[in-house]
C-alpha positions in Angstrom: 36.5 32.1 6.1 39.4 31.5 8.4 42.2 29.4 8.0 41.1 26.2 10.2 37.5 26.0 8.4 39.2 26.2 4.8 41.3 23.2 5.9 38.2 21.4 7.0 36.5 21.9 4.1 39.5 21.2 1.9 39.3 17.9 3.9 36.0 17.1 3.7 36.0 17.6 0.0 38.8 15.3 -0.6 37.7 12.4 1.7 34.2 12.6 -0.7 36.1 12.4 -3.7 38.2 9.9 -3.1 35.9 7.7 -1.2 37.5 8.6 1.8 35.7 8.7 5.5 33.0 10.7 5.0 31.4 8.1 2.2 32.3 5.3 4.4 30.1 6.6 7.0 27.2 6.3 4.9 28.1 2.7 3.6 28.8 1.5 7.1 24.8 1.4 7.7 23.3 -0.1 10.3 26.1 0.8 12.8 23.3 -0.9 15.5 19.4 -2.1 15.7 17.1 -0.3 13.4 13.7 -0.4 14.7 10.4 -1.0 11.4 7.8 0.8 12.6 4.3 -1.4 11.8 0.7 1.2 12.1 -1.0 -1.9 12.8 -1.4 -4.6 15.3 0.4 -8.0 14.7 -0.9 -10.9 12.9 -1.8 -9.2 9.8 -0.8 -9.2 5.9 1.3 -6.3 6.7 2.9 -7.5 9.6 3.5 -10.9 8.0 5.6 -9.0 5.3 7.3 -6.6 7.8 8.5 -9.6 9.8 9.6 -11.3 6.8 11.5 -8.2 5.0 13.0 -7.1 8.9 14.7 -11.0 9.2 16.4 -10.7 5.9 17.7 -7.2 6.5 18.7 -8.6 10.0 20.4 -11.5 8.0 22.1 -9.0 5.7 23.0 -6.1 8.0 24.3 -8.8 10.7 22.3 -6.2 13.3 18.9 -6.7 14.7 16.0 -5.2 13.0 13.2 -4.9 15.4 9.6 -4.4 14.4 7.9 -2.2 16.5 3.6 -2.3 16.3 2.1 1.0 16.9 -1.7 0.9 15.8 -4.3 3.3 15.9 -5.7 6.1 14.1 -6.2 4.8 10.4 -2.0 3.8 10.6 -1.5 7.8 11.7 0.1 6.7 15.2 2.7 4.9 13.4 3.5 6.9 10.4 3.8 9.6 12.9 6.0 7.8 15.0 8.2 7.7 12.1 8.2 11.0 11.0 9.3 12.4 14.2 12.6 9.8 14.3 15.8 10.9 13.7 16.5 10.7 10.2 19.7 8.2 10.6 18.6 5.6 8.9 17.7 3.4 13.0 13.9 4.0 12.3 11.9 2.7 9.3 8.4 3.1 8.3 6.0 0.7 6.9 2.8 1.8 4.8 0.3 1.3 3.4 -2.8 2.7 1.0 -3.9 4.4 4.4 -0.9 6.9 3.4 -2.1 8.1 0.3 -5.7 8.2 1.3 -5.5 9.7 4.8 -4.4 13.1 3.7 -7.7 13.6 2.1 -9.8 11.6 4.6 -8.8 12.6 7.5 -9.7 15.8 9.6 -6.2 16.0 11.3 -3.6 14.4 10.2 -0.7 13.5 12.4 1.9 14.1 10.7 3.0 15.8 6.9 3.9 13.5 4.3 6.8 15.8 3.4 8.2 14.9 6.7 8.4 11.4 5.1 10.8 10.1 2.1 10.1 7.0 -0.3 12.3 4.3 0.6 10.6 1.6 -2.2 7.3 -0.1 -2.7 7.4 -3.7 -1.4 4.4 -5.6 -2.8 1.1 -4.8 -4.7 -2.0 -6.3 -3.8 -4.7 -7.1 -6.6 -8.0 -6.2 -5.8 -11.3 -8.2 -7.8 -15.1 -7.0 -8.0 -17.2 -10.4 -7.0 -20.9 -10.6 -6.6 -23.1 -12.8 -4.7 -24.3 -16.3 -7.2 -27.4 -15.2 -7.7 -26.6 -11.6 -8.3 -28.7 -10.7 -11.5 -25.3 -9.9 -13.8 -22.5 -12.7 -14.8 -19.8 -10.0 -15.9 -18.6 -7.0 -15.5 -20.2 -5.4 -18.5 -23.9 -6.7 -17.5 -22.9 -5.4 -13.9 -22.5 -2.1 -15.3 -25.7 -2.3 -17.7 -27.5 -3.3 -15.0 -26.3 -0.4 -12.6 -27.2 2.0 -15.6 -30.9 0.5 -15.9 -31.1 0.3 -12.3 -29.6 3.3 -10.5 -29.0 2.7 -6.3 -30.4 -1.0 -6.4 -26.4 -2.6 -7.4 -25.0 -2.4 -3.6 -21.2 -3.2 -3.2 -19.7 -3.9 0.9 -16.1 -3.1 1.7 -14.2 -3.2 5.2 -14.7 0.2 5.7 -15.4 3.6 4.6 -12.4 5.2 3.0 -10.7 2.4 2.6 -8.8 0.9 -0.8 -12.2 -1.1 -1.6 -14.9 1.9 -0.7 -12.7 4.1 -2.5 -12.1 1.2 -5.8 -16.2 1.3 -6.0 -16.3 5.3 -5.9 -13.5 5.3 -8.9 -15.6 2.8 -10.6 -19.1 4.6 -10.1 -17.4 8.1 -10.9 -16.0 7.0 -13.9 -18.6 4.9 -15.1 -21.4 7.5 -14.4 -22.9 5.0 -11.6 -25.4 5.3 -8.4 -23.7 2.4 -6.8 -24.5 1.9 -2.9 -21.6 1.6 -0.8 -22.3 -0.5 2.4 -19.8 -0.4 4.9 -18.3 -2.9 7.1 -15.9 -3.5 10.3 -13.5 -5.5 8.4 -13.7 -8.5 5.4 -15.3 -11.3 7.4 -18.6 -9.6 8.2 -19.0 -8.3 4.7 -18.0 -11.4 2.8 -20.9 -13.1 4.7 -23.6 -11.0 3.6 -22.6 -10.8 -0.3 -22.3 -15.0 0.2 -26.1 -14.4 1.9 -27.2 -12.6 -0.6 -28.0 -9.1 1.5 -25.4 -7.2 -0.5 -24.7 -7.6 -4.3 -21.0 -7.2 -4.7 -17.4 -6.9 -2.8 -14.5 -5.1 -3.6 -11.5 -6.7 -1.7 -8.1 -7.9 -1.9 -7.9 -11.2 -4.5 -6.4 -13.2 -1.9 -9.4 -12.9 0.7 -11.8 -13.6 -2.0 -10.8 -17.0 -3.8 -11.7 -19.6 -1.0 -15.2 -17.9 -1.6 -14.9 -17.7 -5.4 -13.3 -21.1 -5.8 -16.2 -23.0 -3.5 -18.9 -21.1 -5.6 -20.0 -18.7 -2.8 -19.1 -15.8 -5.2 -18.5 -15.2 -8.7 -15.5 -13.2 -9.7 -16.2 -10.3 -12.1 -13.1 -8.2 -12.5 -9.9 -7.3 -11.0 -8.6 -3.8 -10.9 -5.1 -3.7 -11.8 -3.4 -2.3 -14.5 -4.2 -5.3 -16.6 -5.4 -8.4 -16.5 -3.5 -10.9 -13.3 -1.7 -13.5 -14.9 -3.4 -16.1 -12.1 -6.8 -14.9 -13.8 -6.4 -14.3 -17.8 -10.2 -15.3 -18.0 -11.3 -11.8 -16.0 -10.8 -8.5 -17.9 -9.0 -5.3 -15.8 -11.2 -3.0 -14.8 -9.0 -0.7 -17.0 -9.3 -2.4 -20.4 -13.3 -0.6 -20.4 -12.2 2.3 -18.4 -8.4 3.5 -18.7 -7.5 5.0 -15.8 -9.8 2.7 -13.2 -6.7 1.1 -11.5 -6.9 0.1 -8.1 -3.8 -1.7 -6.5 -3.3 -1.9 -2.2 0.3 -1.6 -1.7 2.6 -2.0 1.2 6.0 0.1 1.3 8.8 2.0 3.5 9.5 5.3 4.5 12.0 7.2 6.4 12.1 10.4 8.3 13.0 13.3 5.5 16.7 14.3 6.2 18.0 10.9 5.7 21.1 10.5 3.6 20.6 9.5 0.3 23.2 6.4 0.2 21.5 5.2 3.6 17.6 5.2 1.7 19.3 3.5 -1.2 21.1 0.4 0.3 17.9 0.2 2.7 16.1 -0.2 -1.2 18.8 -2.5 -2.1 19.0 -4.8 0.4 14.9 -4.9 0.8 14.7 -5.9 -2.7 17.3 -8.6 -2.5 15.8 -10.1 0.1 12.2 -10.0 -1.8 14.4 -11.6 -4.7 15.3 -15.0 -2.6 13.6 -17.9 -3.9 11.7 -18.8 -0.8 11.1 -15.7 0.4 9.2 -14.5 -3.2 7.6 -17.9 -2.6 5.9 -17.2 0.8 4.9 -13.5 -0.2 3.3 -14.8 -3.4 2.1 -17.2 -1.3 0.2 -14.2 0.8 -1.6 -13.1 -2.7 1.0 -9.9 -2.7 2.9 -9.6 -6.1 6.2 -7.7 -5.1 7.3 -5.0 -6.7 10.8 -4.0 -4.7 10.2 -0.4 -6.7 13.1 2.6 -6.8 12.4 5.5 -4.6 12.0 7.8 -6.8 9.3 5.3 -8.2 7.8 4.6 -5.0 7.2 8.3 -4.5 6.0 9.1 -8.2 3.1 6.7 -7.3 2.5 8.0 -3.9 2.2 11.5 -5.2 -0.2 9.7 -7.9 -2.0 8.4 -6.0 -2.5 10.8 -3.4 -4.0 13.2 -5.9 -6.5 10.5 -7.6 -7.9 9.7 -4.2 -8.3 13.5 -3.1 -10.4 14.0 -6.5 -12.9 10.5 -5.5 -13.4 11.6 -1.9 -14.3 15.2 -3.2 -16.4 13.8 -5.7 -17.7 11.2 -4.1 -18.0 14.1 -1.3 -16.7 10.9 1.6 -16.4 12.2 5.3 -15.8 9.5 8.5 -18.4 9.8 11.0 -16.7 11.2 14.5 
């Protein structure tokens, strides 16, 4: 080694142990803009919570934080957007289930997920099993009883194939040994108006989009699919508390390009979960029907390689494909 790169080194070492330049680099972030890369159009839950988060971090970081819509392609446009950033901390990802569920789904995927790094899980989103009023079952047990007595006549709609709510169903029907029917939408409207008219038996779908239609009487709510039961709806058993395991739970989070420096993913964590923290700000996301979670990296990528795997053993079993 020669002389000029020991002294380097010696320096370099130093300055990190005494907090010296080289760490201040790292706490300095945002030096500028960082752009938030949203896979979807505007106007949506996600967007609505991408906008919120990206003011506070503005607040905070006293530089703009610009969100940047890049739809298309099941969220791949985006996420790939992202992964092909420098990994500096100016470009940040949002996500969604689509992430977890696309490497399985999809015949090409645009990007690797190892060329992506957990930053923190935002929010959660409850999902609930409702059926149409006169649907021949009041429960989720007598659902499932009749399923069993009546294989392929219980149909459930979602917004889409392979999407959090087909994929809840196939869970449910995999682990329950059912023959439920899956009929497929192009979106929640168009599917929430044939379970309310009766041409489909049950939805699976965010909480949120389904009270107006529970609380007028247009649907009856069976289940929900978390964990355990939602503390808005103690009168509705989990999904879980008959089968363990049968947990379903949309999610919204960040990513970076992989490469970025450790103390730049943390204080992006940090700061995101302070701002979550602010009394209005938890306000208007609860507001959304989105429970926050503001969850560690490390956390956030223990349930995206979770979840990744469950989903790639219920489209195999379920034997899923999108239609070109």
């Amino acid at each position: 080694m020669s002389i000029r790169l020991s002294i380097f080194s010696a320096v370099v070492s130093a300055a990190a142990l005494l907090g010296g330049p080289v760490a201040a680099a790292d706490t300095a972030y945002p030096k500028g803009p960082t752009t938030m890369i949203v896979p979807f159009p505007a106007g949506g839950p996600t967007d609505v919570l991408a906008r919120i988060v990206s003011q506070q971090l503005a607040e905070t970081w006293k530089h703009p934080v610009i969100v940047d819509y890049k739809p298309g392609a099941s969220t791949m446009l985006g996420t790939a957007a992202v992964a092909r950033a420098a990994a500096d901390g100016t470009t940040i990802g949002v996500v969604n289930s689509a992430y977890v569920i696309n490497p399985s789904l999809q015949k090409k995927l645009l990007y690797k997920n190892e060329d992506l790094t957990a930053v923190t899980q935002l929010i959660r989103v409850p999902l609930a099993i409702a059926a149409n009023p006169d649907a021949p079952f009041n429960t989720l047990d007598e659902m499932i009883a009749y399923a069993k007595r009546n294989p392929g006549k219980v149909t459930f709609a979602s917004p889409g194939t392979g999407g959090t709510s087909h994929l809840a169903g196939e869970l449910l029907a995999h682990r329950a040994g059912l023959d439920l029917v899956h009929v497929p939408y192009k979106g929640s409207a168009p599917a929430h108006t044939d379970v309310i008219g009766g041409r489909v038996m049950v939805m699976i779908d965010p909480i949120f989009s389904l009270m107006p239609h529970i609380k007028s009487g247009r649907m009856k709510l069976l289940a929900t699919t978390g964990p355990k039961r939602e503390a808005a709806h103690p009168d509705y058993p989990a999904v879980a508390e008959k089968y363990p395991g049968v947990t379903v739970q949309a999610f919204i989070g960040l990513v970076v390009p992989t490469g970025t420096p450790q103390p730049i993913i943390d204080k992006i964590q940090r700061d995101s979960a302070a701002a979550l923290a602010l009394p209005a700000v938890k306000e208007r996301v609860e507001g959304l029907g989105m429970a926050i979670v503001a969850s560690s990296p490390s956390d956030f990528a223990a349930r995206i390689k979770e979840e990744t795997a469950q989903w790639a053993e219920v489209i195999r079993e379920a034997k899923i494909e999108l239609q070109d």
